[in-house]
N, C-alpha and C positions, 0 to 999 in steps of 0.2 A: 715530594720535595723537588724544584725546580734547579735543575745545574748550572754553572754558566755557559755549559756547551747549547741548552735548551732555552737560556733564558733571550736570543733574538727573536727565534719563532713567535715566544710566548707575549712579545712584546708588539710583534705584526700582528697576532692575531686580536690580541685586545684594542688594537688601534681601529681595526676592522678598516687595511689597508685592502688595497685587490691585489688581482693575482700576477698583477705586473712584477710585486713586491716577492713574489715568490720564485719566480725564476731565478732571480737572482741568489736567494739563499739558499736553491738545491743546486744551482752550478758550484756554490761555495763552497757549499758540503760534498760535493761530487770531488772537487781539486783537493781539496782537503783529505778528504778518506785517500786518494789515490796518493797522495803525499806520504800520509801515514804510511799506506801499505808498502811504500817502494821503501821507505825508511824499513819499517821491520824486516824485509827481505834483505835489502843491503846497507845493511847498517854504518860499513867501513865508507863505501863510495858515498853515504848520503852525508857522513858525515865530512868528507872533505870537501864534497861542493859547498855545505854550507862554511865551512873553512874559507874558500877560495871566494865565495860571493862577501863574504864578511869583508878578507881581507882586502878584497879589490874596491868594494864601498870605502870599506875605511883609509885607506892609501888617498882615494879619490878624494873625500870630502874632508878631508886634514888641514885647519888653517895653515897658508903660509907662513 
């Protein structure tokens, strides 16, 4: 059974893209994991940057 976390891979490969296509989705998954993992370590500080990136976006792109 294919996940959504599995289902890009499984979509380059049946395209039978090159390996141009793959760089790209193991740096993705590399930022990714390492996202995750500083999230499970610090869970207080990861959650206020996303706080702080939210709220500065959204302050920002607020109609006048």
């Amino acid at each position: 059974m294919s996940t959504a976390y599995e289902w890009p891979r499984d979509m380059t490969e049946q395209a039978g893209l090159g390996p141009e296509v793959h760089w790209m989705e193991s740096t993705l998954r590399s930022v990714t994991d390492s996202v995750e993992d500083y999230a499970r370590r610090e869970p207080l500080k990861f959650a206020a940057w996303v706080f702080g990136i939210g709220f500065l976006m959204g302050w920002r792109m607020k109609p006048w």
